[in-house]
N, C-alpha and C positions, 0 to 999 in steps of 0.2 A: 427454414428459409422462407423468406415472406416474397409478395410478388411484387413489379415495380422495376423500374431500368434504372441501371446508374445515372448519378447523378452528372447533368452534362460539362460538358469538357470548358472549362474557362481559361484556354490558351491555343495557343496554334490552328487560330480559328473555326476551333471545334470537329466536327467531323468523327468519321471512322478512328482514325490515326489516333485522334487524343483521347477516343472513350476507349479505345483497347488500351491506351496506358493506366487509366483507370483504373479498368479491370481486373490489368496485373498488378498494379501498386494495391490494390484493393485485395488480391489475392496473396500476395507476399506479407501484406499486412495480418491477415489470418495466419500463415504459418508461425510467422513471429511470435504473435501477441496471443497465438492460446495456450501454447505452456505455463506460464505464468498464471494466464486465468483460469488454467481448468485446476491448478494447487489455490485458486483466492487471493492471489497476490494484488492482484487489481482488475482492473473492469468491471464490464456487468456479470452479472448470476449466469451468463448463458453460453458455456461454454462450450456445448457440445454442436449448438449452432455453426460456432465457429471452426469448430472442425471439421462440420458438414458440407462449408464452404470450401475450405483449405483439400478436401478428398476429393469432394466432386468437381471442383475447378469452376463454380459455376459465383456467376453476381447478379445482384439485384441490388435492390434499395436498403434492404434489411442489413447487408454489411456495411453499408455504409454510417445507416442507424448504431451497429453494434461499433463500429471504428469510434465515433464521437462520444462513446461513452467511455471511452480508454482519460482517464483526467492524468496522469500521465505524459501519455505519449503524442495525444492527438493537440496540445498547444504546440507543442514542437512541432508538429508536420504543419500546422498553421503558418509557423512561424518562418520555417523554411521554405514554404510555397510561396508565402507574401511577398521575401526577400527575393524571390526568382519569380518577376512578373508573373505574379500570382496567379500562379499554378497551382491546381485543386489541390487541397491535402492530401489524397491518395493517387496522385499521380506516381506512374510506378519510381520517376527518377528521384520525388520528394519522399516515398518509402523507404529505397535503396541508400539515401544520403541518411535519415535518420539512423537505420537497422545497422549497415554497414560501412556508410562512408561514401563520399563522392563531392564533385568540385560545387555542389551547390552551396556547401557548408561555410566554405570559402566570400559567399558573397552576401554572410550574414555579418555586417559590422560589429566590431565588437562592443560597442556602446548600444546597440540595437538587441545582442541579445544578453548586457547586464540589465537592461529593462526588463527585458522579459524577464529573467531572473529573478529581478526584484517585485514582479505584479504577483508571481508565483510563491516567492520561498521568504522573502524578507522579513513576514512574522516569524517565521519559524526558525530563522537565521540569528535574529534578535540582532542583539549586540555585534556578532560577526559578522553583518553583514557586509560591511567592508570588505572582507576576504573575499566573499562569492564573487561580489563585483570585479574582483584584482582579476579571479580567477576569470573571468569573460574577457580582459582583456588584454592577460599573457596569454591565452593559446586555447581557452575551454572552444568547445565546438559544440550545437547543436544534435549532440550522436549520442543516442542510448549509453554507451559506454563513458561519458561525461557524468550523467545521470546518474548512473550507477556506484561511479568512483566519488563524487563530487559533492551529490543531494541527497543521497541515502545518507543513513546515520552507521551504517559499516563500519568506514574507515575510522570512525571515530572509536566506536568498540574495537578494534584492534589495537590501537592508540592505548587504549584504556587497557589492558595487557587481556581484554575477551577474545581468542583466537579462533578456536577449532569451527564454530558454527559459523560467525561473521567471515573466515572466508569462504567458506562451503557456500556461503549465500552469494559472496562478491562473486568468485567464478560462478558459480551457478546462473546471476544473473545476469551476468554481460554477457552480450556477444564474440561467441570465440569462432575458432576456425579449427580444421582438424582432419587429417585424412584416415579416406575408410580404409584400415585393411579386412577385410572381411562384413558380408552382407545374408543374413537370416531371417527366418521370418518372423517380421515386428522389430526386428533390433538391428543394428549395426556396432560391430568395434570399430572404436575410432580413436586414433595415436594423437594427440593432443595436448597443448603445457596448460597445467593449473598455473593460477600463482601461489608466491609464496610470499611470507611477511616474514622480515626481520626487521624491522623497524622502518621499511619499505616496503610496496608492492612491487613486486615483477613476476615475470615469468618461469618458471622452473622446468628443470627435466620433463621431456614427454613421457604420459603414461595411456595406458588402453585405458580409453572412456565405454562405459554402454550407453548408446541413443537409440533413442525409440522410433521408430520407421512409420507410416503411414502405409497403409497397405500398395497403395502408388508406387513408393517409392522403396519397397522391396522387389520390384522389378527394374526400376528404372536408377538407380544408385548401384553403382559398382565397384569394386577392391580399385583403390587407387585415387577416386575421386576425391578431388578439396570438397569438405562442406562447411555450413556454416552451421555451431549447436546454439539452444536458448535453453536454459535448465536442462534437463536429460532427453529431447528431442533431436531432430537432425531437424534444419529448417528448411533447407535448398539443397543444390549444389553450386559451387562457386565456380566463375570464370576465376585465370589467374589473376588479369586484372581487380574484381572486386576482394577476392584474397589479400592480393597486397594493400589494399586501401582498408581493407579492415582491418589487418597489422598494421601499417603507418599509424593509423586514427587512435587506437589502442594503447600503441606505445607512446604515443604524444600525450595524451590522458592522463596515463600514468605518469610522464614526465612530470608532468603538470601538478598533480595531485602529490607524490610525493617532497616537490619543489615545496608546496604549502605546510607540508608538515614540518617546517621548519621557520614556519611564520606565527607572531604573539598571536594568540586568542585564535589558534588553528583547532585545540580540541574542540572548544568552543561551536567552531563551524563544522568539522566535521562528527561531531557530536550530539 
């Protein structure tokens, strides 16, 4: 961890109030975003950083340095703070709407984030790009779980009849929810739906997941609690409220994404 203060508050006229949002959107951003990075999936090389952050509870300038190297996830938290009287990107509510959902997602137009879209993904969309765009304006939302469904090339390999890895990877890398039953040291069992592809994504039967615990949070995580997982992690614990809005957000997603697979030049896009 390097030394330096967060970077200051550009809302609610600054103050205590808005740098402790910060902090925490700046620290929820580290639980989230190091599973992925510490397998290579994306960000910088530094992942053990961020999990130095995420244990010790502690910020500086250095996370914030490491957030903006996320090319991912951190135009979205741009994108969402701009739309919400541009509130820093690691403000904790512009974190929470990204990771799991919340009313700011809501105040992002939908022509506003087919731009975005299209500054990001349009080469790579090629010819389909018409669909991405459809897809911003029937119901996509700025949330990890769009991204995942939507901009990844997954769905597309499942499509294409590649099953067993491509969803191992879908679930794995959205954000699910999941209760503990049982709490050990380094791990947690946790009851949980995959999904399942029949020529659709959805949710299937619950099964026991194993997630990996933070030494934190084999004290503080207990049989019963909602959590949220990212790859084989637990990330938080969830209020019921943020629970149901990462359901809601999820299953609209998926609406969403399976609605497309029934549109011309869908392999294409999600391909």
């Amino acid at each position: 961890m390097t030394g330096g203060a967060v970077p200051h508050a550009q809302h609610r006229g600054g103050g205590r109030a808005a740098e402790a949002d910060i902090a925490n959107g700046a620290l929820r951003f580290a639980r989230y975003a190091y599973p992925p990075n510490a397998l290579g999936y994306c960000g910088p090389g530094d992942s053990a950083a961020l999990l130095g952050y995420a244990e010790a509870g502690a910020v500086d300038a250095g996370l914030a340095d490491l957030a903006q190297r996320f090319a991912g996830a951190w135009p979205y938290l741009s994108l969402i703070g701009a739309a919400n009287h541009d509130l820093y990107p690691l403000d904790d509510a512009v974190v929470e709407a990204y990771w799991l959902g919340n009313p700011l997602l809501e105040r992002i137009a939908p022509p506003l984030l087919a731009a975005h879209l299209a500054d990001r993904f349009a080469d790579r969309a090629g010819p389909a790009w018409d669909n991405l765009s459809v897809l911003a304006h029937r119901g996509g939302r700025a949330h990890h779980n769009f991204h995942v469904f939507a901009v990844y090339p997954w769905v597309g390999m499942l499509r294409a009849g590649f099953t067993e890895d491509p969803l191992r990877v879908l679930n794995s890398c959205r954000v699910r929810w999941g209760t503990v039953l049982g709490v050990h040291p380094g791990f947690a069992e946790v009851w949980a739906q995959p999904l399942t592809w029949n020529g659709n994504l959805s949710l299937g039967p619950g099964q026991v997941d194993v997630a990996t615990l933070s030494a934190a949070q084999t004290t503080s995580i207990k049989s019963g609690d909602m959590v949220s997982l990212h790859w084989d992690w637990v990330c938080e614990t969830l209020t019921q409220q943020q629970a149901q809005r990462l359901q809601r957000y999820t299953a609209s997603q998926l609406r969403l994404v399976n609605e497309a697979l029934g549109w011309p030049a869908t392999a294409a896009l999600l391909g």
